[in-house]
C-alpha positions as CSV (number, residue, x, y, z in Angstrom):
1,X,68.2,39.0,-14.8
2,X,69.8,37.4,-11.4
3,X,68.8,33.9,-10.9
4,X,67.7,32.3,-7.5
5,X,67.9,28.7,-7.0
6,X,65.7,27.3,-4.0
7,X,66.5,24.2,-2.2
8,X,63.3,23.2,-1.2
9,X,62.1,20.2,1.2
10,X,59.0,18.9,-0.9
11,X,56.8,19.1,-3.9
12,X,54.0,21.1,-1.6
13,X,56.8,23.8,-1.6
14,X,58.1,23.7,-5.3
15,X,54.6,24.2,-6.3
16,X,54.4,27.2,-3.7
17,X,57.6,28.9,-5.4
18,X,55.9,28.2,-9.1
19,X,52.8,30.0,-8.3
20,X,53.3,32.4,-5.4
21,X,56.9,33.4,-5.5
22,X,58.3,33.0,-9.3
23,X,55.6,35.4,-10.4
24,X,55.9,38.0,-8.3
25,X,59.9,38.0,-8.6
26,X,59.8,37.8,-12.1
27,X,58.4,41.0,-12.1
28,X,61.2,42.2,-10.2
29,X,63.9,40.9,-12.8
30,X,64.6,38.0,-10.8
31,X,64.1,34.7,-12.2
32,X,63.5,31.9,-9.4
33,X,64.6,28.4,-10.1
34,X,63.2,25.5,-7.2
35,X,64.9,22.6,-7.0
36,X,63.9,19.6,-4.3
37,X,66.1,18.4,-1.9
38,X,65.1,14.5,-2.3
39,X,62.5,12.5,-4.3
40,X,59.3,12.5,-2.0
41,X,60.0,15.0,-0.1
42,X,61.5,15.7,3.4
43,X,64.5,16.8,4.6
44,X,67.5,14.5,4.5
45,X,70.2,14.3,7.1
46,X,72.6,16.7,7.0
47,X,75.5,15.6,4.7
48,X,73.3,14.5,2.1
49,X,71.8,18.0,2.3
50,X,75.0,19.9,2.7
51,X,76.3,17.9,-0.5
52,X,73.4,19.1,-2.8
53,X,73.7,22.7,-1.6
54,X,77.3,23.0,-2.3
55,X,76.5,21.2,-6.0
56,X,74.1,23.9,-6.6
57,X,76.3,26.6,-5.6
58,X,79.2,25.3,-7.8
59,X,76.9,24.5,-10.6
60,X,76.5,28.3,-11.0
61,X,78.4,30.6,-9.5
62,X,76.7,33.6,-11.0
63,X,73.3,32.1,-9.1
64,X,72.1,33.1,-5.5
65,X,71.0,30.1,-3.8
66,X,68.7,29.6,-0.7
67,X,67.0,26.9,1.2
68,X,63.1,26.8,2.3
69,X,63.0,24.2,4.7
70,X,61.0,23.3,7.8
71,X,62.3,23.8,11.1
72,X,59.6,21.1,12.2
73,X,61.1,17.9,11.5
74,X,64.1,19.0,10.9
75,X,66.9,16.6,11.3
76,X,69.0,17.1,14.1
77,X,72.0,16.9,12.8
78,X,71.4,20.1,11.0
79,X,73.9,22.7,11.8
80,X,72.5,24.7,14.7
81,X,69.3,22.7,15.2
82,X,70.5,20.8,18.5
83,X,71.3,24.1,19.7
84,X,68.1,26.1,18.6
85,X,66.5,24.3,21.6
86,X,67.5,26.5,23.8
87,X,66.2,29.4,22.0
88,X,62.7,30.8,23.3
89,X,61.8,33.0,20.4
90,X,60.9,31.5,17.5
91,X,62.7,34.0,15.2
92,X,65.9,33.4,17.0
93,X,65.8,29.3,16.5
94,X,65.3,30.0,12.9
95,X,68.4,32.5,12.8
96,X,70.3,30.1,14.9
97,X,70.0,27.2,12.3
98,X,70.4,29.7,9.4
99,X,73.4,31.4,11.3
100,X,75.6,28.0,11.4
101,X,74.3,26.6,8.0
102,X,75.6,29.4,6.5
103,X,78.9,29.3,8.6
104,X,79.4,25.4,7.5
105,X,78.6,26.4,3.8
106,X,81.0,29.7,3.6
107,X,83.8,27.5,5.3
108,X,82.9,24.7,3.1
109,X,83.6,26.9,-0.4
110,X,86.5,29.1,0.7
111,X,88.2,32.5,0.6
112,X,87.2,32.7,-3.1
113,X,83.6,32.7,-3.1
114,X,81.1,35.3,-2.2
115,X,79.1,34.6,0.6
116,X,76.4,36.5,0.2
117,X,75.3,34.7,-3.2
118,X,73.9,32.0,0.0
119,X,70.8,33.0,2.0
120,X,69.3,30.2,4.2
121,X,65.9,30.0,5.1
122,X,63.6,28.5,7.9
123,X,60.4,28.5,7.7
124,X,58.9,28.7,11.3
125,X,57.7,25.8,12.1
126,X,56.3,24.7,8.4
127,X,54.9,25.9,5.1
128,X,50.8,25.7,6.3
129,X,52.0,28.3,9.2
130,X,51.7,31.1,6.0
131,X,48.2,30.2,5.7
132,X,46.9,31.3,9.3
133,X,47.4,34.7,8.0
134,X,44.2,34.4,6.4
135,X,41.7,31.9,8.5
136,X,39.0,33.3,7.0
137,X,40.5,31.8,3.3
138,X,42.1,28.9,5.0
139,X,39.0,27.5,6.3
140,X,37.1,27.8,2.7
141,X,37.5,24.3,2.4
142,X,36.1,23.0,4.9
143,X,32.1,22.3,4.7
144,X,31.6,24.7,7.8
145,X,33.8,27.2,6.5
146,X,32.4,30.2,8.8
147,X,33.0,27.4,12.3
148,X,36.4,26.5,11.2
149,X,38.1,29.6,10.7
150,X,36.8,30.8,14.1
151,X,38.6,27.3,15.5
152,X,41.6,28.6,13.5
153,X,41.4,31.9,14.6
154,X,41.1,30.6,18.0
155,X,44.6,28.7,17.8
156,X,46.4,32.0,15.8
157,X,45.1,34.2,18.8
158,X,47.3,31.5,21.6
159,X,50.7,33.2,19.1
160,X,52.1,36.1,18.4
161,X,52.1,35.3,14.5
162,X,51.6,32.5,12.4
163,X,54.8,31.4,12.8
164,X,55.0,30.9,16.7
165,X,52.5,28.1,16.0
166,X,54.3,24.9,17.7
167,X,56.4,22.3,16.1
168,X,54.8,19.4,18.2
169,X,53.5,16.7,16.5
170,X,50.0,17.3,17.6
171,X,49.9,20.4,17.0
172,X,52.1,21.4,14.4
173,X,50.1,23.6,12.0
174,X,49.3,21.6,9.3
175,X,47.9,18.8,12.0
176,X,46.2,21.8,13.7
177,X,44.3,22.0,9.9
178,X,43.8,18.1,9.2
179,X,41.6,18.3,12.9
180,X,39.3,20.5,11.1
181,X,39.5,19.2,7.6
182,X,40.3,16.3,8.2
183,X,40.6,15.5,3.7
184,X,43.2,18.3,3.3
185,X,45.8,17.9,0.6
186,X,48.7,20.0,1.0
187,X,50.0,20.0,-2.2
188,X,46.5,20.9,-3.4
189,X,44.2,22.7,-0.7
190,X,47.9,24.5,0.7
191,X,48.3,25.7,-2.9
192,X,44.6,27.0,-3.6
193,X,44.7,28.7,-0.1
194,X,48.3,30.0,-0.4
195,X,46.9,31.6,-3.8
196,X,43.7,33.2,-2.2
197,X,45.4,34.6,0.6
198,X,48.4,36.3,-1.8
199,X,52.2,36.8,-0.8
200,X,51.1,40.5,0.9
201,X,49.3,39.3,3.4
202,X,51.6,36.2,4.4
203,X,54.7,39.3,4.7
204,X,52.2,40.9,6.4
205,X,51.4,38.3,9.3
206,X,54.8,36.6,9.0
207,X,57.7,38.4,10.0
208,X,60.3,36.3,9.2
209,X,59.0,34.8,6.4
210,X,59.2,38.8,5.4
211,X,62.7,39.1,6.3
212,X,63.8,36.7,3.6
213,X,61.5,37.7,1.0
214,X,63.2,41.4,1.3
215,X,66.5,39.7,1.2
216,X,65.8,38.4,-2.3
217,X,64.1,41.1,-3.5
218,X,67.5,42.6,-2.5
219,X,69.4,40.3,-5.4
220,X,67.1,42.4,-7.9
221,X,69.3,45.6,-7.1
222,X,72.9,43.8,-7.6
């Protein structure tokens, strides 16, 4: 069974690997393995970061390792994230980040190691962005359910997907959620929802998101 070890940026995020993704892998004959970047969550500054991925890496070298990070708060000393800004498609800030972090990493391990056992990911522009694929489920929580998810709807239908939704601090997508309900718990509600609206329908509504989740399923054929 190939093992995949996933740098992720905070508990809301383990929890969403442990009961969305590690299932449906497993299944697959891949065993998925999260790991967090920092106590408490958030993304450190780069060489912090860089440090734990390469400890991961050399830890195993039998493993595939990835990242699920947000590109909202992001810090900017991130390989690629300056740059991104100049970017006008969502999909191609994410690959520009991922692009260079992979660059920095493969240069950082050398000629001897197989590059392809790394596969960063960005999730555009943070984790509740997966959860306006459903409204509908998203907005069970709140105690107008049926009024919500039209507000919710209403903000999806200004994007071209879930993930276009805008890394502003306003208006990020989990503050987009909190004006609506305003007790939302993300490591709680994020999880429940995530659950009800099922790994399909995120692929579905989230291309990029997709892209790395066929990736992986990739590591199940080698």
């Amino acid at each position: 069974m190939s093992t995949i070890k996933i740098l992720a940026e905070g508990p809301t995020e383990i929890l969403f690997v442990n009961d969305v993704l590690k299932p449906y892998f497993y299944e697959r004959g891949i065993s998925v393995k999260p790991f967090l970047f920092q106590d408490g969550g958030g993304i450190p500054k780069y060489p912090k970061s860089q440090k734990q991925i390469l400890n991961t890496i050399k830890s195993d070298r039998s493993c595939f390792c990835t990242t699920l990070v947000d590109f909202y708060g992001m810090p900017n000393d991130w390989p690629g994230r300056v740059e991104s800004r100049s970017c006008l498609n969502y999909q191609d800030k994410a690959q520009r980040v991922e692009r260079a972090l992979s660059e920095d990493i493969v240069a950082q391990m050398g000629d001897s190691w197989n590059p392809a056992r790394f596969i960063p990911y960005v999730q555009m522009h943070e984790f509740e962005a997966l959860l306006f694929s459903d409204t509908s489920k998203l907005a069970e929580r709140a105690k107008k359910p049926e009024k919500i998810s039209v507000e919710f709807e209403r903000v999806l239908r200004s994007f071209s997907c879930p993930e276009e939704i805008n890394d502003n601090y306003d208006t990020c997508p989990s503050r987009r959620i909190k004006q609506h309900i305003e007790d939302y718990v993300k490591t709680v509600d994020g999880i429940i929802a995530a659950r009800k609206i099922g790994l399909e329908t995120m692929r579905q509504e989230c291309p990029h998101f997709n892209e790395w989740i066929t990736k992986l399923e990739g590591i199940g054929n080698q």
